[in-house]
C-alpha positions in Angstrom: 0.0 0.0 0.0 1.4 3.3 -1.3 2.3 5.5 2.1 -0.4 8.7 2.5 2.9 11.1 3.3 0.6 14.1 3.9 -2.1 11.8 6.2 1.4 10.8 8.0 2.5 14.6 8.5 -0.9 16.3 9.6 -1.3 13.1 12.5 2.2 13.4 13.5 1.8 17.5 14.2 -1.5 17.4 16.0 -0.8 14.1 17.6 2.7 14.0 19.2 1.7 15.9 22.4 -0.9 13.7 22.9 1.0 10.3 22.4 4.0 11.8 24.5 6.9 12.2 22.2 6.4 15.7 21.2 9.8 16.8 23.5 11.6 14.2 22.0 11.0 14.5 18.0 15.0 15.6 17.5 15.8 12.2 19.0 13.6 10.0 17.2 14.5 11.7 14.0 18.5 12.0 15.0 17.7 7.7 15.6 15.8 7.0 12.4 17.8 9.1 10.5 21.4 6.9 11.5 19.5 3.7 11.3 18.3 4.5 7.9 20.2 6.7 6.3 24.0 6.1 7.5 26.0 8.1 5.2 26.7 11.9 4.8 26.1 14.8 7.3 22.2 14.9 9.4 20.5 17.3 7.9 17.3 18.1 10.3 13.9 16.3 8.8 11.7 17.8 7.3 7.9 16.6 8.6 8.0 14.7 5.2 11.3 12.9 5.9 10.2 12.3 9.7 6.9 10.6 8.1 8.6 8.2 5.7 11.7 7.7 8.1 8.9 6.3 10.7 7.4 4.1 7.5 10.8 2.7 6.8 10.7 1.6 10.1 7.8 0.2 10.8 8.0 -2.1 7.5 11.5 -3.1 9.1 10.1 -3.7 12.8 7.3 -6.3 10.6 10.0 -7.9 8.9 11.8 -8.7 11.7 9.0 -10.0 13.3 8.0 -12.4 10.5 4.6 -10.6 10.8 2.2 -7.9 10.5 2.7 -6.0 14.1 2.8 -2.1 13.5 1.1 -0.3 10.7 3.5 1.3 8.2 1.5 4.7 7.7 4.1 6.9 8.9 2.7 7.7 12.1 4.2 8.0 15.2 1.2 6.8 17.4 0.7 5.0 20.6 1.3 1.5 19.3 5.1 2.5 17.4 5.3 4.8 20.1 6.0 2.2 22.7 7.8 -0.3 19.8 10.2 2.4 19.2 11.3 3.4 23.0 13.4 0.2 23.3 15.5 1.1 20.3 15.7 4.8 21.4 16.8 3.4 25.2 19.5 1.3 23.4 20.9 4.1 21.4 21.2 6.6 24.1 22.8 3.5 25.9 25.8 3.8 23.4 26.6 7.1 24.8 28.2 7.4 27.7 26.8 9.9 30.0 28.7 12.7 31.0 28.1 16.1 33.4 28.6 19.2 32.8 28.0 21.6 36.2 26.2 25.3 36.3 27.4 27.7 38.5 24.3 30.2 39.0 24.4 34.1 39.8 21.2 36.1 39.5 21.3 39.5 39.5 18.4 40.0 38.3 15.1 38.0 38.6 13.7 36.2 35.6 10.6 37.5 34.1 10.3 34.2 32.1 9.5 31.0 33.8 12.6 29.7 35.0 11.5 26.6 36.3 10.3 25.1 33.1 13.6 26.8 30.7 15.3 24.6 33.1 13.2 21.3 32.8 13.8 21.9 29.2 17.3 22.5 29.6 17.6 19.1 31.7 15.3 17.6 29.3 17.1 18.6 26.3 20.7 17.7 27.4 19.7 14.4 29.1 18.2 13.4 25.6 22.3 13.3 24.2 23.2 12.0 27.4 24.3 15.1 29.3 23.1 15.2 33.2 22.9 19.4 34.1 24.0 19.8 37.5 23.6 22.9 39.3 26.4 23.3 42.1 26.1 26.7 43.3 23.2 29.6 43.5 23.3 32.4 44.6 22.1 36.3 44.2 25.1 38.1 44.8 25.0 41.5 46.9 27.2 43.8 45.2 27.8 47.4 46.1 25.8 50.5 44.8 28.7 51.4 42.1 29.0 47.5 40.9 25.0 47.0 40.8 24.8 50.6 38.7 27.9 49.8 36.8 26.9 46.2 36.0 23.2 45.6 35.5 23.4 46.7 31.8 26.4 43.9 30.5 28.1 44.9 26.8 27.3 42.1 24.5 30.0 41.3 22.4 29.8 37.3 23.5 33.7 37.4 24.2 36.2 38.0 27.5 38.8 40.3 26.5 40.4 42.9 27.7 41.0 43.6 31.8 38.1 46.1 32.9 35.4 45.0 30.8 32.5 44.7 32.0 32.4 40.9 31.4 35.5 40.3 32.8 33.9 42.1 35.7 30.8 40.4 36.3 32.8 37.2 36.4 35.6 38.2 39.1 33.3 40.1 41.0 30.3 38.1 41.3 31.5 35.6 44.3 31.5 32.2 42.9 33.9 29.8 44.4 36.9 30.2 43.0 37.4 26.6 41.7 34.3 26.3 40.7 34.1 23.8 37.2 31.4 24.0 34.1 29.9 27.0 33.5 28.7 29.8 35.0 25.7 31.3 34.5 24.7 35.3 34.6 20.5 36.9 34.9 21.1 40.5 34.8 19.4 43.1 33.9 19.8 44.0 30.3 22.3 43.2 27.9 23.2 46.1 25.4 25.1 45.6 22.0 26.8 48.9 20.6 23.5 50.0 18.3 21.4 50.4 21.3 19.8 47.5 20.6 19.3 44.3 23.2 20.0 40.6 23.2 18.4 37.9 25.1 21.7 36.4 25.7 25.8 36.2 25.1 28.7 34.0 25.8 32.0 33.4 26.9 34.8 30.4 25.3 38.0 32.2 27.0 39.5 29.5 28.9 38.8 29.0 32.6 35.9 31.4 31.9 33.2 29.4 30.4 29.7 31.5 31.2 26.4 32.7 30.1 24.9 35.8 30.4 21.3 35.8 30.1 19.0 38.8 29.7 16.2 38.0 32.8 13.7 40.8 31.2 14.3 39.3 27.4 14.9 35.9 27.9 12.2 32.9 26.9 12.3 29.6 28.0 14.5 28.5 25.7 17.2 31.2 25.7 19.1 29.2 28.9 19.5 25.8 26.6 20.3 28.2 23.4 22.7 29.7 25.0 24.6 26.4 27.0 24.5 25.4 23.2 26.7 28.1 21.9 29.3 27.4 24.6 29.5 23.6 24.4 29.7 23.8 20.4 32.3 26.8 21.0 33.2 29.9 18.6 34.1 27.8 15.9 31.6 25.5 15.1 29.4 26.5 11.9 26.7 27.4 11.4 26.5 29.3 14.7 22.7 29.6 13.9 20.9 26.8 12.6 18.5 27.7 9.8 15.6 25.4 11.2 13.0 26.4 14.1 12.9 22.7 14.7 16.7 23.0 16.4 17.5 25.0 19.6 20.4 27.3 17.9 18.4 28.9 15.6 18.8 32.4 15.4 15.7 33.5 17.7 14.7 31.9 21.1 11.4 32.6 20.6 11.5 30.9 17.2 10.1 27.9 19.0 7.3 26.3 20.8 7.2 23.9 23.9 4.5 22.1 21.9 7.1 21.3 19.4 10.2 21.4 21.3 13.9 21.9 19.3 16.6 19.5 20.0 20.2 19.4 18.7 21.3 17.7 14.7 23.9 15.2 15.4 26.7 16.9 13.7 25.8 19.2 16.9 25.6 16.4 19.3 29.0 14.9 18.2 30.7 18.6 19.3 29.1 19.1 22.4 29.9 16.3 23.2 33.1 16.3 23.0 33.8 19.4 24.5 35.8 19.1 27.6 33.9 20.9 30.0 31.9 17.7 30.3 32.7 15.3 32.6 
């Protein structure tokens, strides 16, 4: 029977809350997408690709059975849903898991909900096998000048130069002095040179690994987007993927929690290597 692709795609979008895979789409597609199609560089799929991935395996899960046990329509419902989980477990089995710790300073309260950027944070990184770990939080008390001088943080995503205000925030904010991973910064704005805002910047020098993350800008997905950019460091390309379906594209609030981004796994293989992780 010829495969109704667009029958597949329409179930797949208004279904995948409601069968409980929704927040891990990336992964199932990252999975089908190495079982079935080996060679080359991942390329994020397309609802299309997702639906005929899904087909390809379901006529492979009945052939391997010797019989008829999963419809191969191209949707992802409750039935594959649980067939496919096993398969999923073992791959994420191949990867060792590895930590990475957070080192938290808020200067500034979030306006967005924190709680549930960082159950999408944990969410997201333990789906590639990375446990977050938050070791330290703390809302500094700095002194009038510091709180004046440093609530609005220049944006160039860089540590350079002694007396910037980057360098700043990170020697004067009182971390431990040892701590490992990366720290993280809520203040209250973040200005580029136009005038202009951003909802977040980084840091790669070494021994300084941090976020800053605009608490009056920032979505729920800005904390994972930007954990992103320092795990795949300055020198991974793209820097901003060209897909809404994956969290580094160019605008946080680009996506939707009903559709949640994930990582492509030429992104996966670099964060993972990165050796901040432990």
């Amino acid at each position: 029977m010829a495969l109704d692709t667009a029958a597949a795609v329409t179930y797949n979008r208004t279904h995948a809350a409601v069968v409980g895979w929704s927040a891990r789409r990336v992964e199932v597609a990252d999975f089908l997408q190495h079982e079935f199609v080996p060679i080359g560089p991942q390329q994020s799929a397309s609802d299309r690709d997702f639906a005929e991935l899904v087909a390809l395996w379901q006529d492979c899960g009945n052939r391997r059975a010797h019989r008829q046990v999963l419809a191969v329509d191209g949707k992802l419902g409750p039935t594959s849903w649980r067939a496919i989980q096993p398969d999923l477990a073992r791959a994420a089995g191949n990867r060792a898991l590895k930590t990475l710790d957070l080192q938290v300073a808020t200067l500034n309260p979030p306006r967005f909900d924190y709680q549930a950027a960082l159950r999408f944070a944990l969410d997201l990184y333990g789906a590639i096998g990375i446990q977050l770990r938050i070791r330290t939080e703390i809302c500094p008390a700095l002194n009038a000048a510091d709180t004046t001088r440093l609530a609005v943080i220049a944006g160039q995503s860089q540590w350079t130069g002694p007396g910037s205000e980057q360098e700043d925030l990170y020697e004067r904010v009182d971390l431990p002095a040892a701590a490992e991973g990366v720290r993280i910064f809520f203040v209250a704005g973040i200005g580029r040179q136009d005038g202009t805002g951003l909802r977040g910047c980084v840091g790669h020098a070494p021994g300084k690994a941090a976020c800053i993350i605009d608490s009056n800008l920032a979505t729920v997905f800005t904390l994972s987007h930007e954990l992103g950019h320092v795990l795949l460091t300055s020198d991974f390309s793209p820097t901003h993927h060209a897909s809404a379906d994956n969290i580094m594209f160019r605008a946080t609030d680009g996506h939707s929690l009903s559709r949640p981004p994930g990582f492509d796994a030429a992104q996966i293989a670099k964060i993972r290597a990165n050796a901040l992780l432990r």
